[in-house]
KESE-501855 format. One record per residue: residue number from 0; residue in one letter; x, y, z negated of N, C-alpha, C in turn. Coordinates in pm, whole numbers, plus 32768, in hexadecimal, padded with zeros to 4 digits. Each point is the difference from the previous one (the first is absolute). Example, Ala and Ser with C-alpha at 12.3 -4.5 7.8 and 13.67 -1.06 7.14 Angstrom:
REM KESE-501855
   pos   code   n_px   n_py   n_pz   ca_px   ca_py   ca_pz   c_px   c_py   c_pz
     0      A   8527   7DC7   7CF4    7FA7    8077    8000   805A   8078   8000
     1      S   7FDD   8069   8048    8052    8077    7FFA   7FB3   806D   7FB7
END
This chain:
REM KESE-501855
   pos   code   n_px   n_py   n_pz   ca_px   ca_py   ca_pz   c_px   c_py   c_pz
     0      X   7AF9   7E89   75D7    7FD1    7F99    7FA5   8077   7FAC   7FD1
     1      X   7FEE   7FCB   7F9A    806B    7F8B    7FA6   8033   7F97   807B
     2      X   804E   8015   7FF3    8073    7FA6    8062   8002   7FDD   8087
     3      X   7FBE   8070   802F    8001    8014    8091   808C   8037   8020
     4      X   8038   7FC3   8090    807F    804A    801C   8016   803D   8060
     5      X   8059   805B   800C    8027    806C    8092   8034   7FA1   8058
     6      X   7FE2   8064   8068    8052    7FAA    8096   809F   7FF0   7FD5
     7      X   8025   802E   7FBC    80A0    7FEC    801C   801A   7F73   7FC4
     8      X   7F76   7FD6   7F6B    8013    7FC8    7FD0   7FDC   7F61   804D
     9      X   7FAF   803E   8052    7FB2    7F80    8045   8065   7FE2   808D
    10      X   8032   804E   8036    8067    7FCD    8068   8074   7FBF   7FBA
    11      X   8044   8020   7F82    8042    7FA8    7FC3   7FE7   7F72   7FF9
    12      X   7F69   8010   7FBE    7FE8    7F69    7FFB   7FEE   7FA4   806F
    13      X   7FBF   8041   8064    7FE9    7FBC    8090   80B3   7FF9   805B
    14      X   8056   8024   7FEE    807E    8009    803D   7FEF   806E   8075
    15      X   7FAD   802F   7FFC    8012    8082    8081   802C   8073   7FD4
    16      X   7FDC   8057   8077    802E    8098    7FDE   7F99   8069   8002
    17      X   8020   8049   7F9E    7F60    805E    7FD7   7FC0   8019   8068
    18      X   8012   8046   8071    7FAD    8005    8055   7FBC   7F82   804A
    19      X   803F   7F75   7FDB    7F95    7FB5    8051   7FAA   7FD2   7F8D
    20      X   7FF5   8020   7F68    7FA1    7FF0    7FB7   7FA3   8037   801A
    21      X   803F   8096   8030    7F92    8079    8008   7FB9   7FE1   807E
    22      X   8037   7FB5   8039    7FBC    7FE7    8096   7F9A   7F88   7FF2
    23      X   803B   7F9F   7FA6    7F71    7FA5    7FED   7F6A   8070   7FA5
    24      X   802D   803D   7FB2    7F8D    8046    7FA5   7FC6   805D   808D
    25      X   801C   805E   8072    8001    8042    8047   7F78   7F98   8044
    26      X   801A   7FA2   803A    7FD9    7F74    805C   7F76   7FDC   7FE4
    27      X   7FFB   7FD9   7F60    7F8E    7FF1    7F8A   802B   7F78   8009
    28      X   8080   7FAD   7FE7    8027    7F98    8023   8046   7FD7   7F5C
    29      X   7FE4   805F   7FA2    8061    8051    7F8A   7FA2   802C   7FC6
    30      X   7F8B   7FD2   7F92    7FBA    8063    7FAB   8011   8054   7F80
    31      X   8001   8075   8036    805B    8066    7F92   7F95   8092   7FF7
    32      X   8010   804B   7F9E    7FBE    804F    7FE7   8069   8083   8005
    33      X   7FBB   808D   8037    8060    8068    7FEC   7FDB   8018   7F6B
    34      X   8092   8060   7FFE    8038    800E    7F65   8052   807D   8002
    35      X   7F8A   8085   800B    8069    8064    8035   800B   7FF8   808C
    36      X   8076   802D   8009    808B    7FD4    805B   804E   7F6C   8046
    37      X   7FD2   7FDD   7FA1    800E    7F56    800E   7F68   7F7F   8024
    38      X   8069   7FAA   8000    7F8A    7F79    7FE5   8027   7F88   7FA8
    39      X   7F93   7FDF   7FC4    8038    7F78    7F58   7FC3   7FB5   805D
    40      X   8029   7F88   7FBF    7FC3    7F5E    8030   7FDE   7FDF   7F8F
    41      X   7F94   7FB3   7FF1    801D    7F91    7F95   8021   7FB5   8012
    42      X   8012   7F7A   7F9B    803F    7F92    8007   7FA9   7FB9   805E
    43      X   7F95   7FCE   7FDB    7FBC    7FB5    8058   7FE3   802E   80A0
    44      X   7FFF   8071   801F    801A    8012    8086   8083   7FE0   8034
    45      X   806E   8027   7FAB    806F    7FA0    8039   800E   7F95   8029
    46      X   7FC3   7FA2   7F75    800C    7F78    800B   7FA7   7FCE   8069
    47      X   7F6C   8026   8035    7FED    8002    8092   8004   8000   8069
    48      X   804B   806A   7FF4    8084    8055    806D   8060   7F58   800F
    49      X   805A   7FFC   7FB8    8050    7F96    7FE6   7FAA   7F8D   8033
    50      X   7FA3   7FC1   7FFB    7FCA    7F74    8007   8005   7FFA   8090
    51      X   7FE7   808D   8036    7FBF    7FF1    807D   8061   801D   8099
    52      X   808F   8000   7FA6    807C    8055    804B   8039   7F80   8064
    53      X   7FA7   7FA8   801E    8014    7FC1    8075   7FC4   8042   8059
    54      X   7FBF   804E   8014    7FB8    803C    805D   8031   8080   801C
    55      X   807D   800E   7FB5    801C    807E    804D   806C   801E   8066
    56      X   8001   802D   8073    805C    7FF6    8068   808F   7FC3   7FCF
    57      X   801A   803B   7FC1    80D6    804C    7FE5   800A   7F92   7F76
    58      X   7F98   7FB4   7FE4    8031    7FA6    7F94   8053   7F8E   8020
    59      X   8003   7FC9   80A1    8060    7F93    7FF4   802D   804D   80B6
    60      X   7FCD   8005   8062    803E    8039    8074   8054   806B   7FEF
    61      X   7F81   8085   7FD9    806C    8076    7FE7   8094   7FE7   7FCD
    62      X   7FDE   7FDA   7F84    80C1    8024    7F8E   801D   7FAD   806E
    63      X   8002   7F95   803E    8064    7FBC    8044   803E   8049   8064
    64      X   7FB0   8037   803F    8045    8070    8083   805E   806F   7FA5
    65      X   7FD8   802E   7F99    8003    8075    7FC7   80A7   7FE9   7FB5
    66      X   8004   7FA1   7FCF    8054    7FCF    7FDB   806A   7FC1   804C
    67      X   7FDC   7FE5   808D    807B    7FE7    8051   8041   8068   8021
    68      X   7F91   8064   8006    804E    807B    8024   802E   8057   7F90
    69      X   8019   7FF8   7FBC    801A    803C    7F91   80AB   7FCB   7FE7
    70      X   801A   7F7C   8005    8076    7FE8    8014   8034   802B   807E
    71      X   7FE7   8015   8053    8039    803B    8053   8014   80A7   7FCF
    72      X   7FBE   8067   7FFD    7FF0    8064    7FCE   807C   8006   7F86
    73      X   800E   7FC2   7FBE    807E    7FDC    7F92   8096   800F   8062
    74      X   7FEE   7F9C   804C    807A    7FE6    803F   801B   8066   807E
    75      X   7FAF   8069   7FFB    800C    806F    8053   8026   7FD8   80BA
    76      X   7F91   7F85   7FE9    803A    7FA5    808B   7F7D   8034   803F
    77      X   7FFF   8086   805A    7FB4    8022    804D   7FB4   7FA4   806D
    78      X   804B   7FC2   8041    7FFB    7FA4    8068   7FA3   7F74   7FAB
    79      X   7FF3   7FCB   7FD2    7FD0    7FB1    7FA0   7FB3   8026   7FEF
    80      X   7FF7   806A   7FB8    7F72    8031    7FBF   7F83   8021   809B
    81      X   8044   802E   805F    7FB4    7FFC    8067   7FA7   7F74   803F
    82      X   805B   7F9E   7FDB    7FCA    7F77    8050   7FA8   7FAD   7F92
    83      X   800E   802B   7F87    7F8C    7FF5    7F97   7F90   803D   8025
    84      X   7FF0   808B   8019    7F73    8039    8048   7FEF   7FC8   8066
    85      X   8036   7FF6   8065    7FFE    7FAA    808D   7FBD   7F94   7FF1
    86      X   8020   7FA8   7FA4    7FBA    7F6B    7FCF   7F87   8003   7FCC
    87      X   7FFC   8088   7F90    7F84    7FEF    7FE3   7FA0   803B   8076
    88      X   7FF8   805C   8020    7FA8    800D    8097   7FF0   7F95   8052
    89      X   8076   7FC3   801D    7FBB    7F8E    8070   7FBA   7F9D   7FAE
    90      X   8033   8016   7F5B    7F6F    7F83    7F97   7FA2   8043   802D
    91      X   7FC4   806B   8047    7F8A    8035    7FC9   7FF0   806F   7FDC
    92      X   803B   803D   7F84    7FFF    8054    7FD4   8026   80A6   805A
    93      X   7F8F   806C   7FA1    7FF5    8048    8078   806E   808D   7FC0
    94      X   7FF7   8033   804A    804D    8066    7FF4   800D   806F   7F6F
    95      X   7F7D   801A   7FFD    7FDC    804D    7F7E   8022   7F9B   7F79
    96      X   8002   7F4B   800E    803C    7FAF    7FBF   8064   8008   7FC2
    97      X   805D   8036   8088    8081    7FED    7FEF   803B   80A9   7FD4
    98      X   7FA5   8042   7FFD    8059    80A7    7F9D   7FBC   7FE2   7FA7
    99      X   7FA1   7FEB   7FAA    7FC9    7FF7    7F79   802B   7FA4   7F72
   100      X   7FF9   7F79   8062    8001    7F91    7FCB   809B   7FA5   7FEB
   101      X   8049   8042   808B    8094    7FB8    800C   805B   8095   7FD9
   102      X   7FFC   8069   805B    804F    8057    7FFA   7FF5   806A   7F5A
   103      X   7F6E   8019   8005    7FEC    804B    7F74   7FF6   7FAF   7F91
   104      X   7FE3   7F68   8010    800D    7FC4    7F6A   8082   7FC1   7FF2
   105      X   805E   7FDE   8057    8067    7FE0    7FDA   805A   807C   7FB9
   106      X   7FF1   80A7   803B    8050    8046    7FD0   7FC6   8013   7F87
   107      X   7F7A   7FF8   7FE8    7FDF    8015    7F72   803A   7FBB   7F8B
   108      X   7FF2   7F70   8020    8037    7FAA    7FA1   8090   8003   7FF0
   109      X   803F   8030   805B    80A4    8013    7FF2   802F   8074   7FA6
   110      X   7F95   807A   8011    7FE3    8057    7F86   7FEC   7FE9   7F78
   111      X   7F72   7FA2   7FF4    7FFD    7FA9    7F7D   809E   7FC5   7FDA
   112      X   8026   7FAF   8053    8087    7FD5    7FC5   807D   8045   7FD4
   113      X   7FF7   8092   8052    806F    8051    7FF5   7FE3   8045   7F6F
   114      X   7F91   8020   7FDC    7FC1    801D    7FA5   8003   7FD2   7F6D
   115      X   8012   7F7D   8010    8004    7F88    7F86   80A3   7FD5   7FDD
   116      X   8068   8040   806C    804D    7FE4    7FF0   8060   7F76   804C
   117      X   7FD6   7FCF   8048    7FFB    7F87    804C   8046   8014   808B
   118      X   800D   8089   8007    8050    8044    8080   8019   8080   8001
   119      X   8095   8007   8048    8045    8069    8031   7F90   8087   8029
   120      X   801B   806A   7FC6    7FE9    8087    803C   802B   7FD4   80C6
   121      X   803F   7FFC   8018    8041    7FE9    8088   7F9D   7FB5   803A
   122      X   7FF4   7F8B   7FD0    7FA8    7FA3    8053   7F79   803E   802B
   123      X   7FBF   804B   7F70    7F79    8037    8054   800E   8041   8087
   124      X   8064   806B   7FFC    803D    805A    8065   7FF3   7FBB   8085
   125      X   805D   7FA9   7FE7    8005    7F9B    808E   7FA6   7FB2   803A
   126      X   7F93   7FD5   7F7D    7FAE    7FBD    8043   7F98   8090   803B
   127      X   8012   8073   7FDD    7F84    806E    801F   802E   8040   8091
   128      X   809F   7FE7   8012    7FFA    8037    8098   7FF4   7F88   8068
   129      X   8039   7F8E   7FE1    7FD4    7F9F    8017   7F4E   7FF1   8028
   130      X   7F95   801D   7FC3    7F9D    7FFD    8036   7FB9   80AB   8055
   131      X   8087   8052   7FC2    7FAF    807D    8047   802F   7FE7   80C7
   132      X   8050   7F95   7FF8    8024    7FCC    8089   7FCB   7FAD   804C
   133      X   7FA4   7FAC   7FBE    7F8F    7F77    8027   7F99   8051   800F
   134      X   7FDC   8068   7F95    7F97    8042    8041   7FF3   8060   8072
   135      X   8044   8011   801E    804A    8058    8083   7FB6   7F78   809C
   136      X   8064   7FCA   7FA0    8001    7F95    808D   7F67   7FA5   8001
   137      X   7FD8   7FFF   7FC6    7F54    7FE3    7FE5   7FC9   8034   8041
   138      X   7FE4   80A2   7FD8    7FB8    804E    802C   802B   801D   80BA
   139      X   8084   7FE5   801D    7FFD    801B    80A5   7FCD   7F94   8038
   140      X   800C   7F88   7FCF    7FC2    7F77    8001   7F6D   8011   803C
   141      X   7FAD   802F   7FB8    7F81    8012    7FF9   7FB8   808E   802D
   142      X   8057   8049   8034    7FD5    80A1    801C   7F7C   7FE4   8062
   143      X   7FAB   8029   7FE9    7FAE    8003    807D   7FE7   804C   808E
   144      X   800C   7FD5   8051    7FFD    8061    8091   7F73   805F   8003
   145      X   8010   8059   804E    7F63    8049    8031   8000   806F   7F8F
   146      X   7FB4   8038   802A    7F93    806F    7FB7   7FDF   7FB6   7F8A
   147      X   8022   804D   7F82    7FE1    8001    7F72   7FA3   801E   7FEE
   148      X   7FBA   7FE2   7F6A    7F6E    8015    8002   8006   8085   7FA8
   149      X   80B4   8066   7FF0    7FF0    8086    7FB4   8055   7FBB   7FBC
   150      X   803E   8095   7FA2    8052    7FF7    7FC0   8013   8029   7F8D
   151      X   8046   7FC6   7F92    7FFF    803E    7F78   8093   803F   8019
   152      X   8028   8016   7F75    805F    8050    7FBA   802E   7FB8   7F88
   153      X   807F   7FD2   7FF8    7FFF    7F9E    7F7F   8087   8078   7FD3
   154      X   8023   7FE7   7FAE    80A3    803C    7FA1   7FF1   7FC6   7F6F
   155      X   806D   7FF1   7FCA    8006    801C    7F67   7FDC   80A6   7FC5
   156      X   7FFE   7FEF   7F75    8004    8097    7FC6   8061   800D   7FC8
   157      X   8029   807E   7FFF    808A    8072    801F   8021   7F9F   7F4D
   158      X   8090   7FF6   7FF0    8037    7FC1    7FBE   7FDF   7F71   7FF6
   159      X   7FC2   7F93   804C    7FF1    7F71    7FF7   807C   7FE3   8072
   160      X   8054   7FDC   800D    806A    7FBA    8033   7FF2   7F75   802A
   161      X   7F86   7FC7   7FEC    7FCA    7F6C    8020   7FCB   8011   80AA
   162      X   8025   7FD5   8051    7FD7    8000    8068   7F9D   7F89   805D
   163      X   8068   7F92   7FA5    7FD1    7F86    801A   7F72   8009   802D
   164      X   7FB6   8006   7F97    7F43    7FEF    7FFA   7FB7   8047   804F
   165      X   804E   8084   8035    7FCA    8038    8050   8002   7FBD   808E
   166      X   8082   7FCD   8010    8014    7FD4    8086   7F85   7F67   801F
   167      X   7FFF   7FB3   7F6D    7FA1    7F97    8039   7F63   7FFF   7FEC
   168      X   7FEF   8049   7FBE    7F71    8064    800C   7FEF   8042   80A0
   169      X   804C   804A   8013    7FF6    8031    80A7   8003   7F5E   807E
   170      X   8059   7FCD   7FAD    7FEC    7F83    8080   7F93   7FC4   800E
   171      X   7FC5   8003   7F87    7F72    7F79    7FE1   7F9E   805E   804E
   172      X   7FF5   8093   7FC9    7F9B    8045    8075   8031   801F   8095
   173      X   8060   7FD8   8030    802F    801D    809F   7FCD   7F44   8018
   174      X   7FDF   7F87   7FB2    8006    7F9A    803E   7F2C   802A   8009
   175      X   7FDF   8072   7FE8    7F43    7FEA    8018   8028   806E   807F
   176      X   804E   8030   8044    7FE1    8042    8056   8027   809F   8029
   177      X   8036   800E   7F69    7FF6    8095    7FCA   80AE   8022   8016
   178      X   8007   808C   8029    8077    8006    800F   8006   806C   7F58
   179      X   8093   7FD7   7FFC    800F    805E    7F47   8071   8049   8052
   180      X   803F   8084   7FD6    802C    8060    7FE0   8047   7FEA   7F84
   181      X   80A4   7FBB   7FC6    802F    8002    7FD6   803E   8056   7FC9
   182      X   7FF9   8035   7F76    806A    805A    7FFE   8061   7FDA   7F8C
   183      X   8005   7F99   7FB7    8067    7FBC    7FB7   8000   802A   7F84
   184      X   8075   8000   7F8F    7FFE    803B    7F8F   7FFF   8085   7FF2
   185      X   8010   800C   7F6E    800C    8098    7FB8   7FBA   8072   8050
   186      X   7F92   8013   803E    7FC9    8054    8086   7FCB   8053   7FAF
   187      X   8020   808D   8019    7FB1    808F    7FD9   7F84   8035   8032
   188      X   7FA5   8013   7FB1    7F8A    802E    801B   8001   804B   808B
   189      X   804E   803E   8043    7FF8    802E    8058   8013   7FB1   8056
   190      X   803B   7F92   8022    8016    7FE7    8051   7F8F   7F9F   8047
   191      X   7FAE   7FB9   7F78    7F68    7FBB    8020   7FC4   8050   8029
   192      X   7FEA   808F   7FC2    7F8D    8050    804D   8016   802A   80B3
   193      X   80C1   8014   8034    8027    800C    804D   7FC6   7FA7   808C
   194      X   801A   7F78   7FC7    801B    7F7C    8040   7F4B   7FE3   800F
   195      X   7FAA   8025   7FAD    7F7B    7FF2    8030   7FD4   8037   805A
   196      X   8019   808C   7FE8    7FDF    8057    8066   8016   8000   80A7
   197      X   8062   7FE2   7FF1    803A    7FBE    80A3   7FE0   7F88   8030
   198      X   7F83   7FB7   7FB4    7FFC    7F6D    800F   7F7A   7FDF   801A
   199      X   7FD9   7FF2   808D    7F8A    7FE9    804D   7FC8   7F64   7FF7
   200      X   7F7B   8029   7FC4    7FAB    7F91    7FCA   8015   7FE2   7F9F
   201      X   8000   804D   7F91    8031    7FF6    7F64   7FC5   7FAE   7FD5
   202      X   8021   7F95   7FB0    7F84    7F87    7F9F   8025   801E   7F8A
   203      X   8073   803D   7FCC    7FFF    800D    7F56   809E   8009   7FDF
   204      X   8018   8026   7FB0    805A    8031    7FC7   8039   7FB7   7F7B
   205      X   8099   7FA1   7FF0    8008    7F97    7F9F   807F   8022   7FD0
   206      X   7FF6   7FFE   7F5F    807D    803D    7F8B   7FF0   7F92   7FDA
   207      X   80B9   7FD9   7FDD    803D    7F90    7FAE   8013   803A   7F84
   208      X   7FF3   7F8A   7FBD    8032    802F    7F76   7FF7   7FA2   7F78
   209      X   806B   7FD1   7FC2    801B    7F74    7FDA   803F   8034   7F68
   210      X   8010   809A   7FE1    8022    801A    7F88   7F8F   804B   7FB8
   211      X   7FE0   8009   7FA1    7F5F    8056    7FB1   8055   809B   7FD6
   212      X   80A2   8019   7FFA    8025    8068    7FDF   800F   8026   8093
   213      X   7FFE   7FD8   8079    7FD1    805A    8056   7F56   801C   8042
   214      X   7FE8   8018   7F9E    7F25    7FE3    8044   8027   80C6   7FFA
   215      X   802F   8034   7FC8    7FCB    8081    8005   805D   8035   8078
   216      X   8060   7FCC   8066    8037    800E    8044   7FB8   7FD9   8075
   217      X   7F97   7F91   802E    7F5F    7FE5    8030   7FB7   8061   7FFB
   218      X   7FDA   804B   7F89    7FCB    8037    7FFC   7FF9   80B7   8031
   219      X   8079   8012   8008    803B    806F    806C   7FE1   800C   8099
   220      X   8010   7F55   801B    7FDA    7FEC    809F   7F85   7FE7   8032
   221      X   7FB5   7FE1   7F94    7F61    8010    7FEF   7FDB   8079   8024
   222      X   8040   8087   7F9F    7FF3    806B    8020   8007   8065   8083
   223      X   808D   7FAF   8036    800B    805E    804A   7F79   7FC4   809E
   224      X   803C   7F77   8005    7FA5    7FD5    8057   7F71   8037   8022
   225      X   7FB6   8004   7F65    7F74    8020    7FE2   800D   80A7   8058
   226      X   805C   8036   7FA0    8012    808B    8042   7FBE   8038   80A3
   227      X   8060   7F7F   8043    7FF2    8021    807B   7FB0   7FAE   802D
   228      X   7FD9   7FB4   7FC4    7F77    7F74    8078   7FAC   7FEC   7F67
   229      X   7F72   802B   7FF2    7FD8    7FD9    7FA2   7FBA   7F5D   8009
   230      X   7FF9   7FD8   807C    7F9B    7FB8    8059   8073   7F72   7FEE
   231      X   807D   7FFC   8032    802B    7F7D    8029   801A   7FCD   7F81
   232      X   7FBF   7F52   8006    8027    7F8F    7FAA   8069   7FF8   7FD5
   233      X   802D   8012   7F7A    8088    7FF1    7FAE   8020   7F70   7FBA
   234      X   8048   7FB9   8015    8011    7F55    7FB1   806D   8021   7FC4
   235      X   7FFC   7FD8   7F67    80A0    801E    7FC0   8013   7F50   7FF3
   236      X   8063   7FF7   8003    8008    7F4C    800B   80AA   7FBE   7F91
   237      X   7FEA   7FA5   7FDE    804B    7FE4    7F71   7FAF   7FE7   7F66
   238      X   808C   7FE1   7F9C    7FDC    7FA1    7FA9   7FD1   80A0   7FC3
   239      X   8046   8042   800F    7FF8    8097    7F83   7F62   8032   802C
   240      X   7FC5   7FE7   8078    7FBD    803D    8025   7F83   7FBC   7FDF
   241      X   8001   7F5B   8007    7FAA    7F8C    7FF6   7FD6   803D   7F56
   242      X   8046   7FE1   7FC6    8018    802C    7F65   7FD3   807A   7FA5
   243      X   8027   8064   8057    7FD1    808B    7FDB   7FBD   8071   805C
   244      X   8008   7FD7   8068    7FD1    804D    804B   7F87   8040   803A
   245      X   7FBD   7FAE   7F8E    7F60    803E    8011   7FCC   8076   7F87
   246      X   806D   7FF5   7FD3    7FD8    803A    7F74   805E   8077   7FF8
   247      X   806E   8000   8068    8054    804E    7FE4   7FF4   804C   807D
   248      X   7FD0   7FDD   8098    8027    8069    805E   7F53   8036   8051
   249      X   8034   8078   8022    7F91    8065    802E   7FF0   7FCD   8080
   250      X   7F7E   8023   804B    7FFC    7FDE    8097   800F   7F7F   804A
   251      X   800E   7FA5   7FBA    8048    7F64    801E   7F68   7FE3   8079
   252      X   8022   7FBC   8086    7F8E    7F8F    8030   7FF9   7F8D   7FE7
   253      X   806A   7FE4   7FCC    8008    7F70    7FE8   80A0   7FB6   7FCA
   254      X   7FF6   7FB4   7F81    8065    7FCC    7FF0   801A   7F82   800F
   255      X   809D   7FD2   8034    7FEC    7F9B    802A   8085   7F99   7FA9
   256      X   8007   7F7F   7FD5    8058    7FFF    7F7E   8032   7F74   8079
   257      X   7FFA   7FF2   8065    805C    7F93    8038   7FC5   8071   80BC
   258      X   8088   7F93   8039    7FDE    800B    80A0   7F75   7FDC   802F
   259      X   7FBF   7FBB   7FF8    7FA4    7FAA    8027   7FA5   806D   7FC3
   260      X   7FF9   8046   7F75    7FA5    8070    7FDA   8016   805C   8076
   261      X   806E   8035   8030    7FF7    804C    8048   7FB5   7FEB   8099
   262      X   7FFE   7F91   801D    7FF5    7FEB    8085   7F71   801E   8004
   263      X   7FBC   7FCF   7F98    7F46    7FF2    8005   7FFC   80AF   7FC4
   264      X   803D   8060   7FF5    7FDB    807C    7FB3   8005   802C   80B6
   265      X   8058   7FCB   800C    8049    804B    8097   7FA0   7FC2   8065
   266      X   7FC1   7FAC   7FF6    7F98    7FC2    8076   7F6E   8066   7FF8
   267      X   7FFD   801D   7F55    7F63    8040    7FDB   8029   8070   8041
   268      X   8044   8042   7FFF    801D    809D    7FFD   7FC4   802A   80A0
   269      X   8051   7F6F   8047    802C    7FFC    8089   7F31   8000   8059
   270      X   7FE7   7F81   7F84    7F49    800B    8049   7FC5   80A0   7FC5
   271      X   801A   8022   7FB9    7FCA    8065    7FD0   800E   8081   8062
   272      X   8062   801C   802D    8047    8056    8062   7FA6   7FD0   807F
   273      X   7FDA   7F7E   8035    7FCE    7FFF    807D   7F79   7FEE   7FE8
   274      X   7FB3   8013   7F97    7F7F    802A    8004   8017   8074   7FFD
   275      X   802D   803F   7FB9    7FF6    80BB    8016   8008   802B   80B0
   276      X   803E   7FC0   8048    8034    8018    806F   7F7F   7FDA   8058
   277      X   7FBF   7F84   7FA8    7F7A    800C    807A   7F88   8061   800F
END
């Protein structure tokens, strides 16, 4: 309709980053209509949206955390950036807080900036190993002891080189209980079908993927997987996947376009599996 606008257009105006637009419309916190592939706003749901943006978490707490750490992340001051999460946890704030909201929206917005021109190629770099190291140290932070409640299978797909998302997607589901099976970037269809197979108490099976010119490279590991397990839960997880991935890939159980999507795909799969079992 006449002057309705896209998310890219509507995270512009709100100062965020597309995916946390897409995450208010996701919420029903955001009234938007699909469009295709997409979702429009109108104006007046914005301006709603807007009236009412005292009420939303990350409008005056969040950026503040998010933003302390973000200068840190700049200044590639590891140590710093650690005692920023540290602080915010003992505020309160919980763990899954602190990879979404501090760790994934600060690198986002440092993207936006690298993007616009406002920063060094380098700096993203530094601030991205920089947090592929906080999340490390997070996740041993919080590992849980005992018997898991089962295990997935997470990797990227064969040519995604992004590792990042995989790693804090796997943490957010190891903080419900679940142990993940890492297998990192660029991973070959074989090696998911490999790594399942050997992996007692299967809950599902999870492909990264953050570019739309690799969905047909997903879609190989769909294949082969299906091949050999027609039965286990498949989650492809990412923006390429949030975006296109319903329209574009075969066999899918579920897509998931943030961590937090994944965790509730990865919880259903998980009840679903222990009713069959009764």
């Amino acid at each position: 309709m006449e002057g309705e606008l896209n998310l890219k257009q509507v995270a512009s105006r709100l100062g965020v980053h597309y995916m946390t637009a897409y995450r208010y419309v996701r919420q029903g916190r955001l009234d938007a209509r699909r469009d295709g592939e997409g979702w429009r706003v109108a104006p007046a749901a914005l301006a709603a949206f807007l009236a009412g943006a005292g009420d939303r978490p990350s409008a005056a707490r969040g950026a503040d955390w998010s933003a302390r750490l973000e200068g840190r992340l700049l200044a590639a001051d590891e140590p710093a950036a650690w005692q920023v999460i540290e602080a915010a946890l003992a505020a309160g704030r919980s763990p899954e807080y602190c990879y979404v909201e501090m760790l994934a929206g600060a690198l986002a917005h440092i993207g936006e900036r690298w993007a616009a021109g406002e920063l060094d190629v380098a700096d993203q770099h530094l601030a991205t190993a920089v947090v592929a190291r906080l999340v490390a140290r997070l996740g041993a932070r919080f590992r849980r002891p005992g018997r898991a409640r089962g295990t997935a299978v997470f990797g990227a797909a064969p040519g995604e080189l992004h590792s990042l998302p995989i790693a804090i997607a796997s943490d957010l589901v190891r903080l419900r209980g679940y142990d993940v099976l890492e297998l990192g970037a660029d991973v070959p269809p074989e090696a998911f079908v490999s790594a399942a197979a050997r992996t007692p108490r299967l809950i599902c099976i999870g492909i990264g993927v953050t570019q739309p010119e690799l969905l047909g490279a997903v879609q190989q590991v769909l294949d082969a997987v299906r091949a050999h397990d027609g039965e286990v839960p498949v989650l492809v997880g990412g923006l390429a996947a949030a975006t296109f991935g319903a329209t574009r890939l075969r066999g899918v159980s579920g897509i998931a376009a943030d961590g937090a999507a994944a965790v509730a795909l990865v919880e259903r799969f998980a009840a679903a599996r222990t009713l069959r079992a009764v």
